[in-house]
C-alpha positions as CSV (number, residue, x, y, z in Angstrom):
1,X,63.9,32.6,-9.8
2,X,60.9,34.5,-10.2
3,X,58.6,36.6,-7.2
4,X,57.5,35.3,-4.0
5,X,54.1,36.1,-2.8
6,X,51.9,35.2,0.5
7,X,48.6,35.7,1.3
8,X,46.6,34.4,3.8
9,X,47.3,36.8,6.9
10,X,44.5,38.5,8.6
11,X,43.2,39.1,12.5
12,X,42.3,35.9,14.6
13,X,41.3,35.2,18.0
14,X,43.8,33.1,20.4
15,X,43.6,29.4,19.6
16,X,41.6,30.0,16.0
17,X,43.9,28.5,12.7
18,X,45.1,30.7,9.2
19,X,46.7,28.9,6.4
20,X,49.5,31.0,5.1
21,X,50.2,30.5,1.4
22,X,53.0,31.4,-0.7
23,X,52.7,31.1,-4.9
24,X,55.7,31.5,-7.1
25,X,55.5,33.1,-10.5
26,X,57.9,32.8,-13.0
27,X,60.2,29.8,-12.5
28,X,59.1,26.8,-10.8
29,X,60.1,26.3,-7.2
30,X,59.6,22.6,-6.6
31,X,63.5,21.7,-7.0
32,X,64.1,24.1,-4.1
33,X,63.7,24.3,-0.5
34,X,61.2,26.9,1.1
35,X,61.0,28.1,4.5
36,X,58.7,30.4,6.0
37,X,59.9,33.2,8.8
38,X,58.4,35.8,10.8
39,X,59.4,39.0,12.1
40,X,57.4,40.8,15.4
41,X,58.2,44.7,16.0
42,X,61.0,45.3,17.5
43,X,62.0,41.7,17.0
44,X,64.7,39.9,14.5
45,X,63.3,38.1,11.8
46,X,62.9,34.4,13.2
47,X,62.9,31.2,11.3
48,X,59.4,29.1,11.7
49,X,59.5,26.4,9.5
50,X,61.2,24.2,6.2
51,X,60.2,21.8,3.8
52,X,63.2,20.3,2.0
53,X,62.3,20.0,-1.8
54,X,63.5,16.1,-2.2
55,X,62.8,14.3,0.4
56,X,60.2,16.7,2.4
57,X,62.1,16.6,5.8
58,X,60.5,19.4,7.6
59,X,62.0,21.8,10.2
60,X,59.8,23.7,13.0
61,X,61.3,26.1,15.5
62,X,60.2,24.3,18.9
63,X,57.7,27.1,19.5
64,X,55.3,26.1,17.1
65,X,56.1,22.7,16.8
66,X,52.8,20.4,17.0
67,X,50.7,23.4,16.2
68,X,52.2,24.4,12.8
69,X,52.4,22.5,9.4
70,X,54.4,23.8,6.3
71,X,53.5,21.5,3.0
72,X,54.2,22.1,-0.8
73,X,52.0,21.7,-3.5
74,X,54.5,21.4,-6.6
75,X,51.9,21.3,-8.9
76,X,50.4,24.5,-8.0
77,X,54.4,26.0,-7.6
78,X,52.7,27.0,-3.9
79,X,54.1,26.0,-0.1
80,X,51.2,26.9,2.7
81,X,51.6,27.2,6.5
82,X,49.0,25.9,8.4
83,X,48.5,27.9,11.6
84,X,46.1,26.0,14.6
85,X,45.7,26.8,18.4
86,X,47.2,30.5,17.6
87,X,48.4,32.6,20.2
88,X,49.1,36.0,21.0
89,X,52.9,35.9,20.6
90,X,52.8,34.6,17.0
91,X,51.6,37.8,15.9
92,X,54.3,38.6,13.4
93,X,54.7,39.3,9.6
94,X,55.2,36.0,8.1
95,X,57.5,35.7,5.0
96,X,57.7,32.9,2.5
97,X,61.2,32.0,1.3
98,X,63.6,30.1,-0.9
99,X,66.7,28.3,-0.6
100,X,68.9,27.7,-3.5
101,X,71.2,25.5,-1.2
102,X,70.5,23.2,1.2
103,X,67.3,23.5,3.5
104,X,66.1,23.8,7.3
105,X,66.9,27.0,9.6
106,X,70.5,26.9,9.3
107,X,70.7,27.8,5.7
108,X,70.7,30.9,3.5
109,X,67.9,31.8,2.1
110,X,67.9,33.3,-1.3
111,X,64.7,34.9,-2.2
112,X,61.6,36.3,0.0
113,X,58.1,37.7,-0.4
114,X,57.2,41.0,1.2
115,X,55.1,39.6,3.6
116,X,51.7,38.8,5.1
117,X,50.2,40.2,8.6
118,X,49.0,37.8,10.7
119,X,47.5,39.6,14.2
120,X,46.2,37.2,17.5
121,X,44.4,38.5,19.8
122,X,43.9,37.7,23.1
């Protein structure tokens, strides 16, 4: 289904914004669902957010929800996470994901990236 990458990640204060995005090569990735997850140390990896791939329902976990945005651009076989009023506990890798079946947190997902850093400071 081809490779997942992110980018975006990097070192912010508390309350700034980062738009995560994640590019597909290889095969397209618009007739799929993508979800992005992060894991902190010593954490389990946590589901964030989902964008189905038909009708573009989307899924937040309630800690992010109103502060967090996941969107697809099919064209551009990318999904993005945008990140405002950050805080110090979303420190986390973030990972960009795909779901062959179905979509949202309760799912399996198939395929993921290797990850992107994304540090708040107080």
């Amino acid at each position: 289904q081809g490779q997942l990458v992110e980018s975006g990640g990097g070192l912010v204060q508390a309350g700034g914004s980062l738009r995560l995005s994640c590019t597909a090569s290889g095969r397209r990735i618009s007739m799929y669902a993508m979800g992005w997850f992060r894991q902190a140390p010593g954490k389990e990896r946590e589901f964030v957010a989902g964008i189905a791939w038909t009708s573009g329902t989307t899924y937040y976990v309630d800690s992010v929800k109103g502060r967090f945005t996941i969107s697809r651009d099919n064209a551009k076989n990318m999904v993005f996470l945008q990140m405002n009023s950050l805080k110090p506990e979303d420190t986390a890798v973030y990972y960009c994901a795909v779901a062959l079946i179905g979509s949202g947190p309760g799912v399996k997902y198939d395929y993921w990236g290797q990850g992107t850093q994304v540090t708040v400071s107080s």
